[in-house]
One Martini backbone bead per residue (centre of mass of N, CA, C, O) as a GRO file, in nm:
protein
   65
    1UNK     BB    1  -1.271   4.498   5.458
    2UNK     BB    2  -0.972   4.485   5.640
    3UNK     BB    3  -0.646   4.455   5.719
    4UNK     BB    4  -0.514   4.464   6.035
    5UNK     BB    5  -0.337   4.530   6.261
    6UNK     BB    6  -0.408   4.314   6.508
    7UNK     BB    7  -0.603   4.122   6.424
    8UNK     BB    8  -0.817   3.904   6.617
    9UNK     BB    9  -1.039   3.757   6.367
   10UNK     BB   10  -0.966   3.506   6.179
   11UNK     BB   11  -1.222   3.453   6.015
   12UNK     BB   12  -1.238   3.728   5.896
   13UNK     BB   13  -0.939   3.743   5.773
   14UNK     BB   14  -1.016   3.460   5.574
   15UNK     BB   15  -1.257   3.592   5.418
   16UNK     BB   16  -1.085   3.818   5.321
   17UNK     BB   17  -0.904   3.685   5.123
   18UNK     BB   18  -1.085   3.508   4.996
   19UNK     BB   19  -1.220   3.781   4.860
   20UNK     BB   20  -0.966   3.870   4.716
   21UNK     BB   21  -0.924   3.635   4.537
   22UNK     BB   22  -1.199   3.612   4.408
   23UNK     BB   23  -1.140   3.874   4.229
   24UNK     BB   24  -0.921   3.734   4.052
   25UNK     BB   25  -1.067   3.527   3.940
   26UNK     BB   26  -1.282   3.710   3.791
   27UNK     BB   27  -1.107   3.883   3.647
   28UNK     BB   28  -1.000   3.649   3.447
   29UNK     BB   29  -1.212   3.594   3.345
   30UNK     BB   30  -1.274   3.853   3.154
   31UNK     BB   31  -1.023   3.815   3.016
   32UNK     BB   32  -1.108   3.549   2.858
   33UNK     BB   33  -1.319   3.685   2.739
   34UNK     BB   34  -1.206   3.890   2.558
   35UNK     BB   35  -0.977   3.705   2.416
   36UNK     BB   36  -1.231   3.541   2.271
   37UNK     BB   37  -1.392   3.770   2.110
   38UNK     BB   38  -1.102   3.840   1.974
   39UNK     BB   39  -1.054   3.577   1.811
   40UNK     BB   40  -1.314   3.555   1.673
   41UNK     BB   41  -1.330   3.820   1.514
   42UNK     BB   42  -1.052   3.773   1.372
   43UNK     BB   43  -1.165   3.473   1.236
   44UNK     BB   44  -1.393   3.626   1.067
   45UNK     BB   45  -1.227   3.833   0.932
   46UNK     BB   46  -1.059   3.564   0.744
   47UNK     BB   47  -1.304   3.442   0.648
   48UNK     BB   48  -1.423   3.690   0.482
   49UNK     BB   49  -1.168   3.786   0.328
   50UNK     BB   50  -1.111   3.474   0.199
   51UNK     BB   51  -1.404   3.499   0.042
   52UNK     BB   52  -1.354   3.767  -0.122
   53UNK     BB   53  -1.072   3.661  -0.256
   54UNK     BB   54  -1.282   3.380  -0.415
   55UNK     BB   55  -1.453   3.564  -0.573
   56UNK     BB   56  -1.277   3.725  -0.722
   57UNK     BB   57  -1.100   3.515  -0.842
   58UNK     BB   58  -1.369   3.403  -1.000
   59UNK     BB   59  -1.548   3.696  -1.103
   60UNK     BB   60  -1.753   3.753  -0.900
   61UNK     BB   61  -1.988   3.979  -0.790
   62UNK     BB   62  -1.913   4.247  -0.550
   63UNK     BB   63  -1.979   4.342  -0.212
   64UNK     BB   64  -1.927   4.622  -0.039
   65UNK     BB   65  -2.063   4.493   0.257
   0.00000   0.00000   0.00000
């Protein structure tokens, strides 16, 4: 539904802003999610990275995968 000029359904008016927020707040959580499994992989990759340093360091034979 639209909201359009001269509208004179208060309840439906009020309904459809209602539903266009929530579309918003939805947007958010996604973008929320998509951010947090970014910077989890991130955080996974520095950690493998730090281990894969500490053993080379250390001289123990590496797995090239």
């Amino acid at each position: 539904m639209r909201i359009e000029e001269g509208m004179k359904d208060l309840d439906k008016t009020l309904e459809t802003v209602k539903n266009f927020v929530k579309l918003f707040i939805i947007d958010k959580g996604a973008i929320d999610t998509i951010s947090k499994d970014e910077w989890a992989r991130k955080i996974s990759f520095c950690i493998m990275k730090r281990e894969f340093e500490e053993k080379k360091a250390r001289g123990e034979k590496l797995d090239p995968n």
